[in-house]
N, C-alpha and C positions, 0 to 999 in steps of 0.2 A: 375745421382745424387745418392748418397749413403744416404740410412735410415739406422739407427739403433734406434731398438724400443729396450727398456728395458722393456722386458718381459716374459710371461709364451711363451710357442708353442703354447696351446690354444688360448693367444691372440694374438698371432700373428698370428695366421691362420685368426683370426676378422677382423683384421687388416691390410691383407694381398693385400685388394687395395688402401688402403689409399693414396691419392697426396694431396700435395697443389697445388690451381689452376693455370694452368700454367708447371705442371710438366711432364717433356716428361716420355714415358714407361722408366722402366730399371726393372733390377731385381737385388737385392744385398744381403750378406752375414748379418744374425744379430745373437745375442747370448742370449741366456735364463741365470739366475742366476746360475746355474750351469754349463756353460761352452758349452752346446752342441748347437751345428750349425744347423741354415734351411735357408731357402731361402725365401725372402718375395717377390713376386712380385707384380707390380706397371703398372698396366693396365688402368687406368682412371682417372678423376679428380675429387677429393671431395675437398669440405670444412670439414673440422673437427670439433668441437667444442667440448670446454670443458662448462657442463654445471652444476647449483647446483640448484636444488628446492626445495621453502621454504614454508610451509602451512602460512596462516593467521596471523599468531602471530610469523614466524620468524623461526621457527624450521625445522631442515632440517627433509627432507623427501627419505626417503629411499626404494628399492623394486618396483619401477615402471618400466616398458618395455619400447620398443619402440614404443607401441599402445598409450602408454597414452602421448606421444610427438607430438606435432607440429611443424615444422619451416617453415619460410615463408622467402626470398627473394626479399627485395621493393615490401611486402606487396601479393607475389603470393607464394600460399600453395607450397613447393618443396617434393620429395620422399626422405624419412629415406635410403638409402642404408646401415652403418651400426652402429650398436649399441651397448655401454659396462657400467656397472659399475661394477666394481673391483679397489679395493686400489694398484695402480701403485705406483710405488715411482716416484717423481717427482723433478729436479732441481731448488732449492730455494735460492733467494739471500735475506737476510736481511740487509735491507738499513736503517744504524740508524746516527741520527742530534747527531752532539757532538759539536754544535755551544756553545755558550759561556751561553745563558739563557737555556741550557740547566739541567745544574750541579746539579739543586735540584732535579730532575728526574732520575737520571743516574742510582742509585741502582734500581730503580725499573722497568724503562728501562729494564737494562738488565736481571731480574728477568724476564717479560716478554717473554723474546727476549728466553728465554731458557725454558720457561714453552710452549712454542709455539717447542721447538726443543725434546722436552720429549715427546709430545703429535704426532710426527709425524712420517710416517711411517721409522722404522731405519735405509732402505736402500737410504731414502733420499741423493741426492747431495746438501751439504747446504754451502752456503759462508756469508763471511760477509765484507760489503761496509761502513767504518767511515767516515765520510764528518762533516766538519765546512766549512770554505773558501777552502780547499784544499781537494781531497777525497782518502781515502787511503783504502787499504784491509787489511783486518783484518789477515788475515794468512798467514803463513811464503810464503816469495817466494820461489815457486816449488809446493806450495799445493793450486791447483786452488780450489780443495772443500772437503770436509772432511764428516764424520756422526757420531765425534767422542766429545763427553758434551766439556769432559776438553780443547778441544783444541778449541772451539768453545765459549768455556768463557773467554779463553785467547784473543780470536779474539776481541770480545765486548769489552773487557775491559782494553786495553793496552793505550789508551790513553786519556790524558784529555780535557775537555771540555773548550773550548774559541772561538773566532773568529764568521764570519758570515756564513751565511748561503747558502752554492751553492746546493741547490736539486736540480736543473735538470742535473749538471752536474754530480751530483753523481748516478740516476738513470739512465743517459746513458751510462757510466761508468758499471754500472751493469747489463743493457739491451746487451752490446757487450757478456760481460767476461759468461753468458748466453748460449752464441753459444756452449763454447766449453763443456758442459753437456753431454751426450748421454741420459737422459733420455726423455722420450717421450714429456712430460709435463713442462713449464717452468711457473715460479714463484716467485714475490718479496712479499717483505713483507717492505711497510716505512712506517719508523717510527718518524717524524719530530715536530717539535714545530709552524711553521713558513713560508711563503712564503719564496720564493729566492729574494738574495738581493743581491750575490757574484760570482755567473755563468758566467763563461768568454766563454765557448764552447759551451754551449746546451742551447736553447730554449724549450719551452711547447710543439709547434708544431713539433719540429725535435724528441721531445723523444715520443711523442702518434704517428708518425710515424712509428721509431723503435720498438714501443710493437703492432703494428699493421703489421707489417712485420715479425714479429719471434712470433706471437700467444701466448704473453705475458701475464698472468692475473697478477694483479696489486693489492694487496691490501693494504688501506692505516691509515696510526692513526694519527691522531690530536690532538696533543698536546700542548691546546692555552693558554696565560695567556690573561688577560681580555686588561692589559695595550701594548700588541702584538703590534705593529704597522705593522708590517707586516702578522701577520697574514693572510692567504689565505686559505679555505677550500674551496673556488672553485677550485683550483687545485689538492687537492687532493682528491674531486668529480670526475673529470674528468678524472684521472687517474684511477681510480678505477671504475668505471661506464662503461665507453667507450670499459675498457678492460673484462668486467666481473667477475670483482670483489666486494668488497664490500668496502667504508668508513667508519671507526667508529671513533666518535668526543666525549671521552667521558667526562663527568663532573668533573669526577674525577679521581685522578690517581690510585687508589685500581681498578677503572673496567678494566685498560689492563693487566692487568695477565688473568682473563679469556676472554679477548677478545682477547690475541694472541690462546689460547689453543682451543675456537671455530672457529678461522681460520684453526685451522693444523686440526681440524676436517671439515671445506669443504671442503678442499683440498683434504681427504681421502675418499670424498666421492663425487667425482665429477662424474658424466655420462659425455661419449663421443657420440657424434651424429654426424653423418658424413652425407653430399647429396651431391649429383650430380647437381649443378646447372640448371635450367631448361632455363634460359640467358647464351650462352653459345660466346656469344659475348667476342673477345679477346679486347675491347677497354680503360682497363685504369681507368674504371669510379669505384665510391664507389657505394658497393650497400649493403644496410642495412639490418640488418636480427633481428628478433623477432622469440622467443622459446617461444610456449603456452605448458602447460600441463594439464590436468585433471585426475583425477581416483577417484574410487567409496569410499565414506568416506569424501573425501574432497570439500570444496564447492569452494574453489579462492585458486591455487597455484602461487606460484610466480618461475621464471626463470630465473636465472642470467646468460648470457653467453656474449659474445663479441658483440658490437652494429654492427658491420658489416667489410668488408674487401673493399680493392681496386684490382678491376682485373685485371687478367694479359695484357699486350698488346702484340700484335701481333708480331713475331719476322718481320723486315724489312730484307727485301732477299738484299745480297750482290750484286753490280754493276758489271753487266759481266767486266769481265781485258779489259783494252783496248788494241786495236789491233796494232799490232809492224808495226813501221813506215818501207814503204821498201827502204827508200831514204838510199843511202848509205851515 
């Protein structure tokens, strides 16, 4: 299996046993931003995480090691193997509702949607996913992702608001198109008014499967009116929770301009934590993980990262050929 990390050498030599579980050795070919080639090789199995901590009152917290991390494994302390925080660029799909109760939102919306693209690192891969009833991409076909304002306002903003509402099919939709990124790190950002009322393909449980199999974070905004009848912010709790991200439901619409601009700010300031599982069992099963942190100064941090994975199973050995009859 082929990695390509988008990175310095430096970190890729950090990063140079990184697997997801389940991934056999190999060694392959990756490329730093300026063109020159190393070889990363792939000797054992971690879990990786991407992780953000916040002190007391919310704010992110920056400058701590890997001394002041804990991670635990259904509840049993695991060993740090390896450790980073450095601003990677990361590939980000921004999933926005252009359902029909949308229309009073829409300037400010996208306002958002670009004060979040201004704020983030500029070698970013950024896409954009428009969904009502039907979900479309925002950019021309041939340009799976771009890091370029003007054409990323044209994405936002080509079309108008009507129809109902399909978010799951439009964030599975954006969970596939995802893969093809090379950056390390992947990333939504939705942004919706509304539960799903128009999803003909995707369920809740098929897409928190898909961001749990491509190591998704999920972050999400709620944008309710009071008379919503659909409204659902348990779903986008659960998306955003489960993957290690954050919800934000705010009161008003003046707070998501700075709440898209302190996403693209955890985003750039995410730690990765990588272990070796200490359950080294190939069978299939989920197993939950919890990140504690401490350091001197602070009295209660908080940890956001992924509530847990499903492990790999065991590959089943092929049935010897059967043997050739000699009847003639």
């Amino acid at each position: 299996m082929t990695n390509i990390f988008s990175c310095t050498p430096r970190l890729a030599l950090l990063l140079s046993l990184v697997a997801v579980p389940g991934m056999a050795p190999s060694q392959a070919p990756s490329q730093n931003y300026s063109g020159e080639l190393y070889k990363i090789k792939v000797n054992t199995n971690l879990v990786v995480l991407s992780a953000t901590a916040l002190d007391r009152k919310g704010i992110l917290v920056s400058g701590l090691d890997q001394n002041n991390f804990q991670v635990y494994e259904d509840g049993v302390l695991q060993q740090i193997k390896h450790f980073s925080h450095q601003d990677v660029p990361v590939t980000v799909g921004l999933v926005i509702d252009n359902s029909g109760s949308m229309a009073s939102k829409r300037a400010l919306v996208i306002a958002a949607a670009l004060a979040f693209v201004h704020s983030s690192n500029p070698q970013d891969q950024m896409f954009v996913v428009n969904f009502n009833e039907y979900v479309r991409f925002g950019l021309p076909e041939g340009m799976p992702f771009t890091d370029q304002v003007p054409q990323l306002e044209v994405a936002l903003s080509k079309i108008h608001t009507n129809g109902q509402t399909a978010l799951y099919d439009a964030v599975a939709v954006a969970l596939e198109h995802l893969k093809q990124g090379n950056r390390d790190k992947k990333v939504l950002i939705v942004i919706s008014d509304g539960g799903d009322n128009a999803s003909k393909r995707s369920n809740l449980a098929q897409i928190m499967a898909m961001a749990h199999r491509t190591d998704t974070i999920i972050y999400t905004i709620g944008l309710f009116e009071d008379e919503d009848e659909d409204r659902n912010p348990r779903v986008l709790k659960q998306l955003a929770e489960d993957t290690g991200g954050d919800v934000f439901l705010p009161d008003t619409l003046k707070e998501v301009v700075p709440i898209c601009e302190r996403i693209a700010r955890d985003i750039r300031n995410l730690y990765t934590v990588a272990y070796s599982p200490a359950n080294t069992r190939q069978d299939g099963t989920y197993r939950t993980i919890q990140v504690k942190a401490s350091a001197p100064g602070h009295t209660h941090l908080v940890v956001r990262t992924r509530a847990g994975y499903v492990a790999p199973l065991a590959p089943v050995p092929a049935p010897p050929p059967s043997a050739k009859s000699n009847v003639p």
